[in-house]
C-alpha positions in Angstrom: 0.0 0.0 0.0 1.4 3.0 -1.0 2.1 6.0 1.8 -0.7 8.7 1.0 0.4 12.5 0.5 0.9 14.3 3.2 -1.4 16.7 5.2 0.0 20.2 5.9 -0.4 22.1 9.6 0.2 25.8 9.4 1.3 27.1 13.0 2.1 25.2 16.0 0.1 26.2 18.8 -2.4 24.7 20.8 -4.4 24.0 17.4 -1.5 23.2 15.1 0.1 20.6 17.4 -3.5 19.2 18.1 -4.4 18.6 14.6 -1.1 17.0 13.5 -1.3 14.9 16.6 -4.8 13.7 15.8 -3.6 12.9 11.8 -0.2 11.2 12.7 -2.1 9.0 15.3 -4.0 8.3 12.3 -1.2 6.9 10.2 -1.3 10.2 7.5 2.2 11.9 7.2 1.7 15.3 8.4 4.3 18.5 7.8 3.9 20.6 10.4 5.2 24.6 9.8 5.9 27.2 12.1 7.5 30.1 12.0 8.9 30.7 15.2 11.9 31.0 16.1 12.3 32.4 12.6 9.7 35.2 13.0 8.5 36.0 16.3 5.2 37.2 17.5 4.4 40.2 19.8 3.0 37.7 22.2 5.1 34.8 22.0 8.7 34.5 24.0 9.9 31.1 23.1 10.0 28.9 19.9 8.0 25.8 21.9 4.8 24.3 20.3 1.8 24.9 22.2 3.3 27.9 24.0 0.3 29.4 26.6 1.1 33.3 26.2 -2.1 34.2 28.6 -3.5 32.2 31.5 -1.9 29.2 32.4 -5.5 27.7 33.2 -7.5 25.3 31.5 -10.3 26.0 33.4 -12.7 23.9 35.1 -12.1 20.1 35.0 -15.5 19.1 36.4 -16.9 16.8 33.3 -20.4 16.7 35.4 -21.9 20.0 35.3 -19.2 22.4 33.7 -19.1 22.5 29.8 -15.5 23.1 29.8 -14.6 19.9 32.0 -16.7 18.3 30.1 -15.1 19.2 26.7 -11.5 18.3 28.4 -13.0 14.5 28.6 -14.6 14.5 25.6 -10.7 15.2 24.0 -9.3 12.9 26.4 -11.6 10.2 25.0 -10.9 11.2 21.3 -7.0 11.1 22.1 -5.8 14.3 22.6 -2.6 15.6 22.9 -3.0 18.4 24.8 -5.0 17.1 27.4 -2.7 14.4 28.1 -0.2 17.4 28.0 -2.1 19.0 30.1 -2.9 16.0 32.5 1.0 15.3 33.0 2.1 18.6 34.0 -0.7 19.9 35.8 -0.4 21.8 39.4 -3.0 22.5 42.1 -5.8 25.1 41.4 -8.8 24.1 43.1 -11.1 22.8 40.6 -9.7 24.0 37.6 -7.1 22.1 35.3 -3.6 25.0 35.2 -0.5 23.6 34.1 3.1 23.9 34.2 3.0 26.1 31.3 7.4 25.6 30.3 6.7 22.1 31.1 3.7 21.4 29.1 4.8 23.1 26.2 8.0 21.3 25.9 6.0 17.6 26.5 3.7 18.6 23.3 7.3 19.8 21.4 9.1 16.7 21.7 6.0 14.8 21.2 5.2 16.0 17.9 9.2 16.3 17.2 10.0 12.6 17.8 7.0 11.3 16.1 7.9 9.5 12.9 5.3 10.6 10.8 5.5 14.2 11.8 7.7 16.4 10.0 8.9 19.7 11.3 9.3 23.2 9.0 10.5 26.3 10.7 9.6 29.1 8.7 6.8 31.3 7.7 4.2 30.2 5.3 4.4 34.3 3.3 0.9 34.4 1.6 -1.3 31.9 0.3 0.1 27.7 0.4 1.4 26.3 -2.7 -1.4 25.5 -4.9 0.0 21.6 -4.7 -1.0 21.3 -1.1 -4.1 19.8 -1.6 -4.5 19.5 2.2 -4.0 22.2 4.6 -4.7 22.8 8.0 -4.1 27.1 8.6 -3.8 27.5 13.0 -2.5 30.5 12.9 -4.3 31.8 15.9 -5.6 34.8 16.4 -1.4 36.4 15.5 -1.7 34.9 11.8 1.1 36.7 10.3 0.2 40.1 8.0 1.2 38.7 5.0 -1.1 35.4 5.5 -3.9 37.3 6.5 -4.0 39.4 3.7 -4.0 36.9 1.3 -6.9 34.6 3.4 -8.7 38.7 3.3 -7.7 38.4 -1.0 -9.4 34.9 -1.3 -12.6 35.6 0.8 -13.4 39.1 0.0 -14.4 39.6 3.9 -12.7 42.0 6.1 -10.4 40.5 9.3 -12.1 41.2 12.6 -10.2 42.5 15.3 -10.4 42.5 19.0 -7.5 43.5 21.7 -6.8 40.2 24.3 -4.6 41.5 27.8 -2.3 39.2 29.3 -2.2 39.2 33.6 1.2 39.8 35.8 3.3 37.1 37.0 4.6 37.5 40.6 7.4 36.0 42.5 6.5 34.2 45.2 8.9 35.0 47.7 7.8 38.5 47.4 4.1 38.2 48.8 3.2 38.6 52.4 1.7 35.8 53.7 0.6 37.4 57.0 -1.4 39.2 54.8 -2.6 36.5 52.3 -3.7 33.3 53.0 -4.3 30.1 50.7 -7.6 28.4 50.1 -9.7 27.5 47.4 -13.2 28.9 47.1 -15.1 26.7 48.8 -12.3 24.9 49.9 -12.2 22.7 46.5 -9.9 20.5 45.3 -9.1 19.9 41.8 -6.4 17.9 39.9 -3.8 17.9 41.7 -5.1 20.1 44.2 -5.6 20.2 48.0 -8.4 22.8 48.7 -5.8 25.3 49.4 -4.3 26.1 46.1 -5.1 30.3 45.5 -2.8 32.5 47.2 -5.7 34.8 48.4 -5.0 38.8 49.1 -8.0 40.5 50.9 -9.3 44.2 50.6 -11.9 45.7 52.8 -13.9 48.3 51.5 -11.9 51.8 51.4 -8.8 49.6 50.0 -10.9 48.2 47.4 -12.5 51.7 46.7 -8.9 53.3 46.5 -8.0 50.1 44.2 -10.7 51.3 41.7 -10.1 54.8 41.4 -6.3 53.9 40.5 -7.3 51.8 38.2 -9.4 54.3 36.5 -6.4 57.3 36.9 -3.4 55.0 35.9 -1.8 56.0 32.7 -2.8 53.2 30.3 -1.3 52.0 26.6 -2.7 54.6 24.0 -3.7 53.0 20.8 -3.6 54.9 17.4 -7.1 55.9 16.3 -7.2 53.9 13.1 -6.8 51.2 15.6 -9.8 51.4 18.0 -9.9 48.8 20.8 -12.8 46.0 20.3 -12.0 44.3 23.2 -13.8 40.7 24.0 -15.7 40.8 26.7 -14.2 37.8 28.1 -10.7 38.6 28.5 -11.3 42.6 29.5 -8.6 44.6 30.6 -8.8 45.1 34.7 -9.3 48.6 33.7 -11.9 48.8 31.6 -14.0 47.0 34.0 -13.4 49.0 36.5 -14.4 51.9 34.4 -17.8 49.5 33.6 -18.8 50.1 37.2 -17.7 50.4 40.6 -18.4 47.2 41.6 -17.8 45.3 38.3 -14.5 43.7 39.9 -16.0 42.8 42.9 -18.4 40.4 40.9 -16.0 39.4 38.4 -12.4 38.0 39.4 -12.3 39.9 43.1 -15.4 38.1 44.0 -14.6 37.2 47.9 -17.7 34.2 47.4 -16.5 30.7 48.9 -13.6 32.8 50.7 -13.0 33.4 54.5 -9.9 35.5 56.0 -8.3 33.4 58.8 -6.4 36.7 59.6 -9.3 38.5 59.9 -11.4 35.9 62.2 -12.7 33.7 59.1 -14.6 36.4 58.1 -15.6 37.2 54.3 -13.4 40.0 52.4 -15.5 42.9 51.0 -13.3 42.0 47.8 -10.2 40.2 47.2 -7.2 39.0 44.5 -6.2 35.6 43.4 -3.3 34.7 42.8 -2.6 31.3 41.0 0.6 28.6 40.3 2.1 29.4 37.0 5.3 26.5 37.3 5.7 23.7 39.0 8.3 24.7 41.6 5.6 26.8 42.9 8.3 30.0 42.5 5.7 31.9 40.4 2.1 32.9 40.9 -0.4 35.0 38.6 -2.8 37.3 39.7 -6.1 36.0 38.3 -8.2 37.8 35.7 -5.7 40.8 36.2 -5.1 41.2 32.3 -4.6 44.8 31.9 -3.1 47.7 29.3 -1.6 49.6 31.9 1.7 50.7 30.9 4.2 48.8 33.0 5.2 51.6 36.0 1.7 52.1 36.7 1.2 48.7 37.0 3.7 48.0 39.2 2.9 51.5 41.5 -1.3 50.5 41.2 -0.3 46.5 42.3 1.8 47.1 44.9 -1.9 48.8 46.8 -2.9 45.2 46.9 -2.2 43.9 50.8 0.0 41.0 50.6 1.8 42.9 47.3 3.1 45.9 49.1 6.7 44.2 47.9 5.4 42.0 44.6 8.4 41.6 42.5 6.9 40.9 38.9 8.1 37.9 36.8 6.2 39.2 33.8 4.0 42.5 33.5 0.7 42.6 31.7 0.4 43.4 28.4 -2.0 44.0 25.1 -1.8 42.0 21.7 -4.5 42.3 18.7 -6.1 39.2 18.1 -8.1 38.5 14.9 -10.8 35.8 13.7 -12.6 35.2 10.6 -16.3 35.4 10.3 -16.6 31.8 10.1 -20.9 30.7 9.9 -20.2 32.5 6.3 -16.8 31.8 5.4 -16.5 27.9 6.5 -18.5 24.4 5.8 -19.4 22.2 8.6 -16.1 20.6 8.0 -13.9 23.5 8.6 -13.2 24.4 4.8 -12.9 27.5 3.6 -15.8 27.4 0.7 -13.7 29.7 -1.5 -10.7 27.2 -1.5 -11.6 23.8 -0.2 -8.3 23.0 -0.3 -7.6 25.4 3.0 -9.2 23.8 6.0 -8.5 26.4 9.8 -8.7 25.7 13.1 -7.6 27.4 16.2 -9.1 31.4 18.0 -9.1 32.4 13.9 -12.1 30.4 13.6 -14.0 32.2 16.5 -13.7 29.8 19.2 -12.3 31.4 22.2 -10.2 29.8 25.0 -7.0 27.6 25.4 -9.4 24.5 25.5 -11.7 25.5 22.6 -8.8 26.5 20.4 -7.0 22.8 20.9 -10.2 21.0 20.4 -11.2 22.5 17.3 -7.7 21.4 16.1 -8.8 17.9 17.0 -11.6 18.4 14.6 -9.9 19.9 11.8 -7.0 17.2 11.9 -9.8 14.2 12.1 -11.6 15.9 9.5 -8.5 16.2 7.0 -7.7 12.4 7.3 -11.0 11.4 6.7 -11.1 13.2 3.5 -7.5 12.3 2.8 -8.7 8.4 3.0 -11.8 9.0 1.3 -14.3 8.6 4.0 -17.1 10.3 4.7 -16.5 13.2 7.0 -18.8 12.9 10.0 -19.1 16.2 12.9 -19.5 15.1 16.1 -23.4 15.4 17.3 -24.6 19.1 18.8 -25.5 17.1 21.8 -21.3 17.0 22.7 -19.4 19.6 23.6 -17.2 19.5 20.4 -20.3 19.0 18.3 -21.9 22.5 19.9 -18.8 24.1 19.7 -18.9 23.5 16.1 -22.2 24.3 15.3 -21.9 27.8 17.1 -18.8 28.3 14.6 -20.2 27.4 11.7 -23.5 28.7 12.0 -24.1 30.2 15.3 -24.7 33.7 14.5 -28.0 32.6 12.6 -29.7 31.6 15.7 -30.4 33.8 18.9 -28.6 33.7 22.2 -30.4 32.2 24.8 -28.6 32.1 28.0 -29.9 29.4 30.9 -30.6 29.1 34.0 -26.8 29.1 36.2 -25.1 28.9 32.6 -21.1 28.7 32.6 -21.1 31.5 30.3 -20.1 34.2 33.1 -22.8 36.6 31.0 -24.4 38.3 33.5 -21.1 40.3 35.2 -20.0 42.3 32.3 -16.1 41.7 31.7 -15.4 38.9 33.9 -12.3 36.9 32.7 -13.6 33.5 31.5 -10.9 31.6 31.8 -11.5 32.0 35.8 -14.6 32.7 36.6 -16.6 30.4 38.7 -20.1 29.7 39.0 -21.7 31.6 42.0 -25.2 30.3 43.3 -26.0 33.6 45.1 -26.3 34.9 41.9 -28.1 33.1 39.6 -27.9 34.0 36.3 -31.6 34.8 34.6 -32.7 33.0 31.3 -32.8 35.7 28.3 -32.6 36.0 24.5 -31.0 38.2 22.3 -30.0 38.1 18.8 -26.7 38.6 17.7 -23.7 38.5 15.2 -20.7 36.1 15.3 -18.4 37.0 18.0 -15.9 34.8 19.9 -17.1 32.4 22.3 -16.5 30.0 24.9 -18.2 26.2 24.9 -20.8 26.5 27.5 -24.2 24.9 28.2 -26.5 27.5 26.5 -24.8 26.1 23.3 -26.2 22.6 23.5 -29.8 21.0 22.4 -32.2 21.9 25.7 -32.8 18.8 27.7 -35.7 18.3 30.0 -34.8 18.6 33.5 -36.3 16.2 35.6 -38.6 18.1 38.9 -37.0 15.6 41.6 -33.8 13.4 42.2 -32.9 9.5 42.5 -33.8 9.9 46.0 -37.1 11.5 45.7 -36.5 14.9 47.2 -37.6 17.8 44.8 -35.4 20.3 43.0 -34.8 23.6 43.7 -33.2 26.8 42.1 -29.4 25.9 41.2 -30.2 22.1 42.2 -32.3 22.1 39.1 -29.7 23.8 36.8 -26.5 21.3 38.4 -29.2 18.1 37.9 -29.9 19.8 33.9 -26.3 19.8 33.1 -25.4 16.1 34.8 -28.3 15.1 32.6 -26.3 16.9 29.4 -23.1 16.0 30.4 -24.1 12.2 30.3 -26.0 12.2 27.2 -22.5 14.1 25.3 -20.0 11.5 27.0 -22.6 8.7 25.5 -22.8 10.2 22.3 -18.9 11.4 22.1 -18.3 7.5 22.4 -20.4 6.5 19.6 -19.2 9.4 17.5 -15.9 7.9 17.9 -16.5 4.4 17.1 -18.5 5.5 13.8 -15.8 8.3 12.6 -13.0 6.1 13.2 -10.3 7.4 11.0 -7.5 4.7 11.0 -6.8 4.4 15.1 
């Protein structure tokens, strides 16, 4: 039997490495091109595959009632390299899934480097791919290089859209005060690899937080040229610009003091406070949670220091801003990831609209099962909109056509404007009302409101009745089981060569 043609992978990160994982496990040579350390980004600092330039947070590993931690086992069923990755080099943070992030990138590198059927091109694809690439996978993430982009923008007639993503401080931890801060989890819960006690907590009463805000709001901030404008996401907003959303914004987003209690102040609940969270595995470095922010780098070191417990923060990394772009994929795409003006060109990855570390890699998984299926001449099959890859999908390829409706206790952290996704957490004193709006394409995060409705059921195994967030949690077990069944059959009737 001869070896069939190879399948190309444009860009190496989360997506890239994903997809050529998922076609070399599939026995399809796969050339995999990046152009780092050739050409650098302005948010990239190493040449490592997979490289985590933002949070170091996979969010929520609960595969019961979380969409997120549900996704993570629906990749870890469909063999995923990055959650294995991920699940080798992870480090405590309550009940999310964070990683080692130097660690994990370098475990996804030397995968992909020492498989035999993966071949490695460092260098930057300049414009459109060689018209004899019949197979292409573009990841390019939401940095594609100007040259690429243009030429995506020649083929498809649409316009890029734009938004600016912030990237949070990393602090060393032999610089904060722990007879100021304390660690605990909210609610005390452990996650992978956790204990209960894995934030690094720093509490503010009420006249600290106030003076907090209107720093926040004074501080000199990056300036952006006009012709620029700053269409930020609404879930990765600069600490800033929530702050100027509304006083209290903060103090519902990422300082919410809910599940938290101050053992230097008698166990009693903060008025607000800051979480700090494991970035490596020695434990040496610790970033401040949901702190993205455009504040130029003195004023974030003067406006930081005000936080109790970082009166003396020495800063690994300061925030920063980069311009992230996606195309308007419900018009642009088929259901299998093609681009319908060239078939030829197949993306995954944050261009396609998806938003998160989590959503990014497993709509790499897609792309690359998608490309060896048509490579082998099988029919190309989506996973059903009852899975989280399936409604993750569907909202990318045609979610802008439908309206928004957002459920009862949904993960989708909708109703405090600019919360940071990546770590908010569900709280049940503030249950988040159903409503329905329409709207255009815009990035998104997998969450429950994406999936078929599902009758809940009025009482539990045991008899006693439902109530309030008891009938959301029971809705999403409910959902949660019926993806992880239909993942599995998905699975066995796509199989692409495993």
């Amino acid at each position: 039997m001869s070896t069939p043609a190879p399948i190309h992978v444009i860009g190496a990160g989360l997506a890239g490495s994903e997809a050529s994982w998922q076609i070399a496990s599939a026995g399809i040579p796969v050339i995999l091109h990046e152009m780092r350390p050739v050409r650098m980004t302005e948010a990239h600092h190493t040449e490592g595959f997979a490289e985590l330039v933002c949070s170091n947070s996979f969010r929520s590993d609960d595969a019961e009632t979380n969409a997120v931690g549900l996704l993570h086992e629906e990749m870890r069923r469909a063999g995923s390299l990055i959650m294995l990755a991920g699940d080798a080099h992870k480090l405590p943070a309550g009940g999310a899934l964070a990683v080692d992030r130097d660690h994990f990138s370098a475990e996804v590198t030397r995968r992909l480097s020492e498989h035999p059927l993966v071949t490695i091109d460092r260098g930057e694809i300049a414009g459109l791919p060689p018209s004899d690439w019949d197979s292409v996978v573009i990841a390019t993430g939401p940095l594609t290089s100007a040259a690429l982009a243009g030429a995506i923008q020649a083929v498809t007639g649409e316009s890029d859209l734009a938004f600016f993503d912030a990237i949070a401080p990393i602090v060393h931890f032999e610089s904060i005060d722990l007879t100021k801060a304390w660690r605990q989890s909210r609610y005390d819960k452990a996650g992978p690899g956790g204990t209960g006690a894995d934030y690094i907590n720093c509490a503010m009463s009420k006249d600290e937080y106030n003076a907090f805000i209107d720093a926040l709001i004074a501080g000199e901030k990056t300036v952006f040229k006009e012709w620029e404008g700053t269409p930020y996401f609404d879930g990765c907003l600069p600490i800033e610009v929530m702050a100027e959303r509304g006083r209290d914004t903060l103090r519902f987003g990422p300082m919410k003091p809910v599940g938290l209690s101050n053992p230097h102040e008698g166990g009693r609940r903060p008025y607000a406070v800051v979480q700090l969270r494991q970035d490596n595995a020695l434990g040496t470095l610790w970033n401040l949670v949901g702190f993205q922010t455009k504040l130029k780098h003195g004023e974030q070191v003067r406006i930081l220091r005000m936080i109790p417990g970082l009166e003396k923060a020495e800063f690994a990394r300061l925030g920063g801003l980069h311009r992230n772009t996606f195309l308007n994929s419900p018009k642009l795409l088929d259901r299998s990831l093609r681009l319908k003006a060239m078939p030829r060109l197949r993306f995954a990855g944050q261009i396609t609209g998806v938003e998160g570390y989590i959503e990014s890699a497993a709509c790499g998984l897609l792309a690359g099962r998608f490309a060896v299926a048509e490579r082998l001449q099988r029919p190309i099959v989506p996973p059903p909109p009852t899975t989280a890859l399936g409604a993750m999908l569907d909202h990318i390829t045609g979610g802008h056509i439908v309206e928004e409706v957002v459920e009862e206790m949904s993960d989708a952290p909708r109703p405090i404007p600019g919360t940071h996704v990546d770590d908010t957490v569900s709280d049940p004193e503030r249950p988040t009302p159903k409503q329905s709006k329409p709207r255009s394409f815009q990035p998104m995060n997998v969450n429950f409101g994406l999936f078929p409705p599902m009758e809940t059921p009025g009482t539990s195994a045991d008899g006693k009745r439902h109530k309030g967030p008891e009938r959301g949690a029971a809705r999403k077990r409910l959902m949660s089981a019926r993806a992880l069944r239909d993942v599995d059959e998905w699975l066995k009737t796509s199989d692409i060569g495993r």
